[in-house]
FIDO-921977 format. One record per residue: residue in one letter; z, x, y of N, C-alpha, C in turn. Coordinates in steps of 0.02 Angstrom, whole numbers, plus 50000, padded with zeros to 5 digits. Example, Ala and Ser with C-alpha at 12.3 -4.5 7.8 and 13.67 -1.06 7.14 Angstrom:
! residues 2
A503905066049716503905061549775503905066049835;S503545064249888503575068449947503945064550002;
//
This chain:
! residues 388
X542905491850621542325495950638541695492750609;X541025493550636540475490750617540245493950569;X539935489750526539575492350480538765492050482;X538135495950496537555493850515537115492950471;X536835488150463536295486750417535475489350445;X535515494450394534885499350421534235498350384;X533705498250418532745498650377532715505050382;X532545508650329532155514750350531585515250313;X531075517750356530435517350364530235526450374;X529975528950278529765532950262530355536050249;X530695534350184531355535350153531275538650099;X530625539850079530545545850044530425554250060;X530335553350116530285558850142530855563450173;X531075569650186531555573250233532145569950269;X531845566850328532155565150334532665555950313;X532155552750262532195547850244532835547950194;X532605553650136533005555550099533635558150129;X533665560950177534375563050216534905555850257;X534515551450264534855547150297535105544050228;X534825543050179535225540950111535745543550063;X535775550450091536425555550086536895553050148;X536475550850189537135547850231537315542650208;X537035536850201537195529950173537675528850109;X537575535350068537955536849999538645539950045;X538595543650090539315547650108539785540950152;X539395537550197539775532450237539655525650223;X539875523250148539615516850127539975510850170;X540595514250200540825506250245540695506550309;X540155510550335539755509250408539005508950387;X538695510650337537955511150328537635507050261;X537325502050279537005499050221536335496150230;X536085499350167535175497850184535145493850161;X534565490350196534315483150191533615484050155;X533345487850196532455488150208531915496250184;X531555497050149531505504050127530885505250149;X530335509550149529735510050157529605516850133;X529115518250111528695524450099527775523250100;X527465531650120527175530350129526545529350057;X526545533050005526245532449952526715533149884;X527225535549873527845536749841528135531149807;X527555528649753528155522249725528565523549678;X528415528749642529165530449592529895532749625;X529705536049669530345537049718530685530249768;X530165526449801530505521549807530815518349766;X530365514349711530855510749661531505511849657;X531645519949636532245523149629532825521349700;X532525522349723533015519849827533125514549799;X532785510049799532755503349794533225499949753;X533245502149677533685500549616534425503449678;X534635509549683535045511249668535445508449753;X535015507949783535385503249857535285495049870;X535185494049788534945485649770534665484049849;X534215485649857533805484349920533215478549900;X533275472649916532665469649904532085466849958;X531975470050003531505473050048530995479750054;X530535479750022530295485650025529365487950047;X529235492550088528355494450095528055499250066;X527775497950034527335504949999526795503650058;X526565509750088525945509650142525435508050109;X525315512650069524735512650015524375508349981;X524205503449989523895496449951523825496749880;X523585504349840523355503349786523875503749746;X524675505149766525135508449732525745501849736;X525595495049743525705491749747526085487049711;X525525485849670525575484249597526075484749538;X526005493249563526605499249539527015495049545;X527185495649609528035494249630528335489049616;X527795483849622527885476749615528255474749528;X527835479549496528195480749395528875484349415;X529055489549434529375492049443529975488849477;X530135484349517530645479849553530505474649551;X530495471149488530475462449493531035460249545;X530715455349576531235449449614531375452649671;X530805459449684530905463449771530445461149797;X530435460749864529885458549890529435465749920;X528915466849903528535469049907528025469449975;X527975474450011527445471250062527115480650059;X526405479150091525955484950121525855485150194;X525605490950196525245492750251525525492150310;X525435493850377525505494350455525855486450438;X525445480150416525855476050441526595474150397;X526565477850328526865477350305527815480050333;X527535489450378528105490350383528355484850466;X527805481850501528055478950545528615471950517;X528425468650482528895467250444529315466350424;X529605472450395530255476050357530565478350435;X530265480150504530585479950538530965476950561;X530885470450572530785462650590531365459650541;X531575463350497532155457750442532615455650481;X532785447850463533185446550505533905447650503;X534145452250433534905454650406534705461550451;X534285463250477534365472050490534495472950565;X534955477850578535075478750644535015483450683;X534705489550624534535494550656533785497950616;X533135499050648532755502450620532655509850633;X532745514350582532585521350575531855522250558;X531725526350583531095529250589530825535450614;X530625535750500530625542950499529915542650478;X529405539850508528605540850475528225546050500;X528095551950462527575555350528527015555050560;X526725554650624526145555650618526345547750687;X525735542750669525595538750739525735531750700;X525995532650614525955524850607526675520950622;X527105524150639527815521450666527765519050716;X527115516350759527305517250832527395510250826;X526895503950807526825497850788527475495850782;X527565496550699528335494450696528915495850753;X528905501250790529365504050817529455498450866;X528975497150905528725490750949529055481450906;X528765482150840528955476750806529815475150811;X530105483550808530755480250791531205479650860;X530955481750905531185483951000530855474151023;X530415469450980530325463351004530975460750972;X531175461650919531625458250865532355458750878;X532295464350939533045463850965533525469350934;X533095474950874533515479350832533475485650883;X533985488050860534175494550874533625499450853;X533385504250885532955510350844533445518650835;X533415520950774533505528350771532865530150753;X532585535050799531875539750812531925545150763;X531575546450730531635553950704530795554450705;X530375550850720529615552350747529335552950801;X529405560250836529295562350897528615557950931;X527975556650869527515552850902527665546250950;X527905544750931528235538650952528345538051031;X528725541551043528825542051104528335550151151;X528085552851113527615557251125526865552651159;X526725547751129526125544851160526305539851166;X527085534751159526935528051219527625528651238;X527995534151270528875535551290528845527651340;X528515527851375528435523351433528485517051427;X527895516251393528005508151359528575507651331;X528725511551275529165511951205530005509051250;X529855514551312530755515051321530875507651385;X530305507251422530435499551458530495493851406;X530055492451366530275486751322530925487251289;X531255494351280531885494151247532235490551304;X532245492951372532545491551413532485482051452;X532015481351426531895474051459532235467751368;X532135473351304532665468451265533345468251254;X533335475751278534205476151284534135478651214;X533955484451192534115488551117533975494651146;X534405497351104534475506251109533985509651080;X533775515051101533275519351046533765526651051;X534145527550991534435530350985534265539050938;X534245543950961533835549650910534095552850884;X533475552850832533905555550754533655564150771;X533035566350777532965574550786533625578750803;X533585583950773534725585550807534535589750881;X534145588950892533905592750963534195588751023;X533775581451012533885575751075534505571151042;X534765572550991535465569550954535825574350982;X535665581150984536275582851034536145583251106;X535755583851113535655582751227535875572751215;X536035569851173536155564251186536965562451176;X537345565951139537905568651138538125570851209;X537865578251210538115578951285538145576351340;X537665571051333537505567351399538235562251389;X538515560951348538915553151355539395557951393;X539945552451420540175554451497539805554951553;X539155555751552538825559051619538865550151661;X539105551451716539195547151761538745545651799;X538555553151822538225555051896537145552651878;X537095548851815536515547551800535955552951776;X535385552951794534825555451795534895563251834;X534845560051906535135564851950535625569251930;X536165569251913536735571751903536475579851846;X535805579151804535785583451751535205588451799;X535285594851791535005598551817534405602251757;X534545600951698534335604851642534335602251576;X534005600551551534005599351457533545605151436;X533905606751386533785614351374533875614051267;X533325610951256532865611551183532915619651144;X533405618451113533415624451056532895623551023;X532585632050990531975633650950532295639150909;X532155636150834532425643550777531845648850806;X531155645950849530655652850823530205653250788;X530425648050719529795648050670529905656650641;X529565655950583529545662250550529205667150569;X528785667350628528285671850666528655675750730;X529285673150733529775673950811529665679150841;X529385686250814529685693450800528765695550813;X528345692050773527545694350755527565695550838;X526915704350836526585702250884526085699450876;X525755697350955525305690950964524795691650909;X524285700350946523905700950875523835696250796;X524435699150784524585697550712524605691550695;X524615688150731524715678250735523765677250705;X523305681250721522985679050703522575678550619;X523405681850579523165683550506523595677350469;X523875675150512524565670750455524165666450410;X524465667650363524305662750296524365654750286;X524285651050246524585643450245525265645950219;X525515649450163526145651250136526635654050180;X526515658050229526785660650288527365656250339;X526675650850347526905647050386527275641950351;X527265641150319527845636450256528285637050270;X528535642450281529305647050249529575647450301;X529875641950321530345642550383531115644150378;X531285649750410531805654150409532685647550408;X532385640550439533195638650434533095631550389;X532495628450409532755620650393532235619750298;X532235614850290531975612550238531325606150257;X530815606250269530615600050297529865599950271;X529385595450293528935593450240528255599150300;X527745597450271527245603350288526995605250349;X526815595950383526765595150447527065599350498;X527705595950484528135599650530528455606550530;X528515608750469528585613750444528185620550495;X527515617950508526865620250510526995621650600;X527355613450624527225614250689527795618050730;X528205620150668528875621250708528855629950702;X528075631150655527905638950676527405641550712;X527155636650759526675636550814527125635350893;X527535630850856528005628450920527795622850961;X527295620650918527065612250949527525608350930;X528085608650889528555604850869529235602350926;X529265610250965529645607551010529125607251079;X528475608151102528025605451122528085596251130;X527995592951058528125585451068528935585651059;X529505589551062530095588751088530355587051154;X530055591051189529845592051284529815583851314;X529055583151283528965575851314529215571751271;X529435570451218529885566151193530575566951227;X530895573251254531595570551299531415569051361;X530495569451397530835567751458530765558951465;X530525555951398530495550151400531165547751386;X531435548451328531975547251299532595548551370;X532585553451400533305551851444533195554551530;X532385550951536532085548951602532145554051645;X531865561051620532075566351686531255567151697;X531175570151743530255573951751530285578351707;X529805582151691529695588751639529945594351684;X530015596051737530305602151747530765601651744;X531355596751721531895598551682531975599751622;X531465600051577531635601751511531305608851509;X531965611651471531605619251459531915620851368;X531565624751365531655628551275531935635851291;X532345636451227532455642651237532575643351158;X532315648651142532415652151041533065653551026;X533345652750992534125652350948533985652250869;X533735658350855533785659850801534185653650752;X534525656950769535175652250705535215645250698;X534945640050726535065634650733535695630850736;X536185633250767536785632950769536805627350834;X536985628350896536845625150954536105621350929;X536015615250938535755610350920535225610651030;X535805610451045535295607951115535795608851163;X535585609251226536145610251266535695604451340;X536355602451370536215600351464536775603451501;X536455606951552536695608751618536555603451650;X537165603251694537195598151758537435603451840;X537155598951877537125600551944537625606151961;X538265604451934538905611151968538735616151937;X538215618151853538195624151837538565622851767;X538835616951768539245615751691538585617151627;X538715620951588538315619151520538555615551474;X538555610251439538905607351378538315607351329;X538655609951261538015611751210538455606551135;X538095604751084538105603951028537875606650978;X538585608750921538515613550885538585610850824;X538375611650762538505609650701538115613250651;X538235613750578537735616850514537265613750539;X536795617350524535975616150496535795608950462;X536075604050447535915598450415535695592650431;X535135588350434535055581450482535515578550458;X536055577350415536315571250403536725569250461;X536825577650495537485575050552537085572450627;X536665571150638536095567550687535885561950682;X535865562350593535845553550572536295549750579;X537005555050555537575549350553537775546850606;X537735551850666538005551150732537505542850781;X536825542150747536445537450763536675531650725;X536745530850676536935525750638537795522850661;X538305527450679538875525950689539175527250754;X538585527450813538855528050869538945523750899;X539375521650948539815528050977540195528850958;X540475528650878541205532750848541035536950802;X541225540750779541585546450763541765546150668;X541535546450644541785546550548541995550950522;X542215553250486542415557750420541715558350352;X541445565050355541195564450294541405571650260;X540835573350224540835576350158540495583750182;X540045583550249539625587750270539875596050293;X539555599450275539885607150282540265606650366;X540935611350374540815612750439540935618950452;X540845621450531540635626650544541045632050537;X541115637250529541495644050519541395647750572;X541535649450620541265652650680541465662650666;X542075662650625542115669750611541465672050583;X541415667350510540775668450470539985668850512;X540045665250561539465666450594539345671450635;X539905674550657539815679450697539735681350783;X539175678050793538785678350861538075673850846;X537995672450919537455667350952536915669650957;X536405671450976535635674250981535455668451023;X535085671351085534675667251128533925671351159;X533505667651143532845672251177532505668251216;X532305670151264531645666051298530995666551227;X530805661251257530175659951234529465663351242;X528985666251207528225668451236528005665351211;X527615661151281527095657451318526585659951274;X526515665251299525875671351282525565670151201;X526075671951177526005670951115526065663851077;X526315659951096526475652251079526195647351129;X525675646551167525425642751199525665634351195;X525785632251151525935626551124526595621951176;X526945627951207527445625151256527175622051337;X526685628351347526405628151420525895622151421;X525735619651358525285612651346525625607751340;X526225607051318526515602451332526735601351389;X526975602851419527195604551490526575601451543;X526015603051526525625601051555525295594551536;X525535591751471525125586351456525875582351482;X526435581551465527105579151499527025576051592;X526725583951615526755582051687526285577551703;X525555578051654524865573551676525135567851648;X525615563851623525915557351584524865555451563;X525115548551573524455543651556524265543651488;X523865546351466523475546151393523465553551345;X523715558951404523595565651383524095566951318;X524875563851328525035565151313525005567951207;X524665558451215524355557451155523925562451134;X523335564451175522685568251161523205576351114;X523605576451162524055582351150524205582351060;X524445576851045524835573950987524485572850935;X523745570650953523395569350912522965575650892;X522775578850942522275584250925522565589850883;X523445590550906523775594150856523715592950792;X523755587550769523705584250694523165585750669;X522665583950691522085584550677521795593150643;X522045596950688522275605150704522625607750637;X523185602450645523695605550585523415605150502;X522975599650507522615597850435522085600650421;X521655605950476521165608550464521245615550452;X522115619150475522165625850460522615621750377;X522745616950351523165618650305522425618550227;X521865615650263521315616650203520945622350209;X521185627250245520765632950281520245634350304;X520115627450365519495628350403519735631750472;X520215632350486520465633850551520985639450537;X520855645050577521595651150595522105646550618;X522715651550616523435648150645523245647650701;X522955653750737523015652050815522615649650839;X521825645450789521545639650814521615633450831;X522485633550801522705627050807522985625250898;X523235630250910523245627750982522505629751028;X522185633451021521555632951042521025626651056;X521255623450962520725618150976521095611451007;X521655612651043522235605751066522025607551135;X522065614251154521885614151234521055612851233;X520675614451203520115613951218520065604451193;X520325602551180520205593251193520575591851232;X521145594851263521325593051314520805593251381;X520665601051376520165599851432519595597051443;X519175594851361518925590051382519015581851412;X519705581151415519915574351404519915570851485;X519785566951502519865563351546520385556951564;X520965558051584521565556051580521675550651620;X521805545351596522015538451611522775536651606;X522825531851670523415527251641523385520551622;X523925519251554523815516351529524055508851530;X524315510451594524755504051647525135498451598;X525615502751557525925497551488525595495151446;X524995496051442524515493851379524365499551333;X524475497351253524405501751205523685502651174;X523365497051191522515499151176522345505751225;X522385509151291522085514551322522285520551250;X523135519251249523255524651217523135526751136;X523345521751107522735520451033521975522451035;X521515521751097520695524251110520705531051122;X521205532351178521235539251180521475543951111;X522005543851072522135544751019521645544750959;X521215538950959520475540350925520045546550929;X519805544651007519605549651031519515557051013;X520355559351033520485565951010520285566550941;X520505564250904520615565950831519555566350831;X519235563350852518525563450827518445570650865;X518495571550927518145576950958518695582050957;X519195579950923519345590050890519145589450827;X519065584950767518485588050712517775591550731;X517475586250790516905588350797517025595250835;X517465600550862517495605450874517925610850844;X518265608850780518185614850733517685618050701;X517165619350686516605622450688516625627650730;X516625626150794516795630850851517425636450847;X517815634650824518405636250840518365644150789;X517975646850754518095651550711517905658950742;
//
């Protein structure tokens, strides 16, 4: 059986730290090569010592230094070009990538020239260049394989599928809900920064935390599967599942549903990326189905969660929107977490740069979508002010 020599890029973080609970559980299929974080040099070091890794990026330039005392005889690198790089090793065969936000996209590209394998766990990524991202996979012959347990399981279900593209009638994106599932709309407009923290299943860092109680999270889920496994957007639909149990489901043409089920944990999305297409033994909880009881399924409100019906619409407009979408959220998400912006200004001020936006294609070139991405991020600061 193979053993994969993995980079991961933002290994201090959620899900970084979870793929290293995998690497500790399956030491004779998983071994890191390559580490990165984004400002975190005491925590790297620590990765580093203890997976004798001598490849490593601190993003951060000034924290450098640090690291450099800290791991004699590692090699050391910074910045964007630094993690392009660490992508690029020539012992590594698979890059993970768990950075949030738009600086993974570079590397992501760096390591899809180099011939490596990718596991995704940064929806940006394929949120503002699916297109580019997934033809160059396809013209080097590397997989982009996903780590989110959403499109780790619609990617599960899909193996066997014969009948192609065509053949799937439905990918169907589980949503816990976020901790607001229940609020009426009204009331959405009092939520706190603490509120929105406190998400009822997973453990995850603020960003996302944040977006997965607006529901822009599975928003850039949407158009991240219809890139990732080439359907149009009116095949992807969401539906709320409390429990996070069912991970994701695809219907196909006869009416078949096949769903993936597992605990609450990324490790089993990581591992399944790192050791597919087989099958391991670990350490990881499994499921009790007496103990669980029953399933919960809800449609979604639009009404109240706007964040879906924008994706949907920035998905169908492809070109540059998608980004504007991706970016203006961010932008959104950092201005309600210093409290210049309500919760529910955050999708307000994403459609209102959407509609200002004027949508291009970007005919395989990553400069349109990098300008557009600028863009947004300037003219939704310059329209929070407005937004109160």
């Amino acid at each position: 059986m193979q053993k994969r020599r993995v980079v991961i890029l933002g290994s201090t973080g959620s899900i970084g730290t979870s793929a290293l609970k995998v690497a500790r559980d399956i030491r004779d299929r998983m071994e890191v090569v390559g580490l990165a974080a984004g400002s975190n040099a005491e925590a790297l070091a620590l990765q580093a010592r203890e997976f004798g890794v001598h490849n490593v990026c601190i993003y951060d330039l000034s924290r450098a230094e640090e690291l450099s005392r800290a791991l004699p005889g590692v090699q050391v690198e910074t910045g964007e070009k630094g993690l392009c790089r660490l992508a690029q090793l020539p012992e590594a065969d698979m890059v993970l990538i768990s950075i949030v936000g738009t600086a993974g996209l570079r590397p992501a590209l760096a390591a899809i020239e180099a011939g490596k394998d990718l596991a995704i766990a940064s929806k940006e990524i394929l949120v503002m260049a699916g297109q580019i991202v997934m033809e160059k996979a396809r013209q080097a012959g590397v997989r982009v394989l996903p780590v989110d347990s959403e499109h780790n399981a619609i990617f599960q279900c899909l193996n066997g599928n014969h009948g192609g593209p065509e053949a799937v009638s439905r990918l169907i994106l589980t949503a816990s809900g976020g901790p607001f599932r229940t609020w009426k709309k009204e009331d959405l407009e009092h939520v706190t920064l603490e509120q929105a923290l406190k998400h009822p299943t997973w453990t995850m860092g603020r960003k996302i935390t944040i977006d997965s109680a607006t529901l822009f999270n599975k928003g850039l889920e949407m158009i991240e599967a219809r890139w990732l496994f080439d359907v149009p957007m009116n095949k992807v639909d969401v539906i709320v599942h409390p429990q996070s149990i069912v991970h994701s489901m695809v219907e196909y043409m006869d009416g078949t549903v096949l769903a993936q089920m597992s605990s609450s944990d990324m490790c089993f999305p990581i591992q399944y990326a790192v050791t597919w297409p087989d099958r391991v033994p670990n350490s990881l909880k499994q499921l009790n189905f007496a103990e669980i009881g029953q399933l919960v399924f809800e449609a979604p409100r639009p009404d109240a969660f706007p964040a879906l019906d924008l994706a949907r619409r920035a998905g169908e407009c492809c070109g540059t929107m998608p980004a504007v979408y991706n970016a203006a959220n961010e932008v959104a998400v950092d201005a309600f977490i210093r409290g210049d912006l309500r919760f529910t200004g955050i999708w307000k001020l994403v459609e209102a740069v959407m509609n200002d936006h004027a949508n291009t294609d970007p005919r395989g070139n990553l400069a349109p979508i990098l300008e557009a991405d600028a863009w947004a991020r300037d003219h939704a600061a310059a329209l929070i002010p407005s937004m109160h």
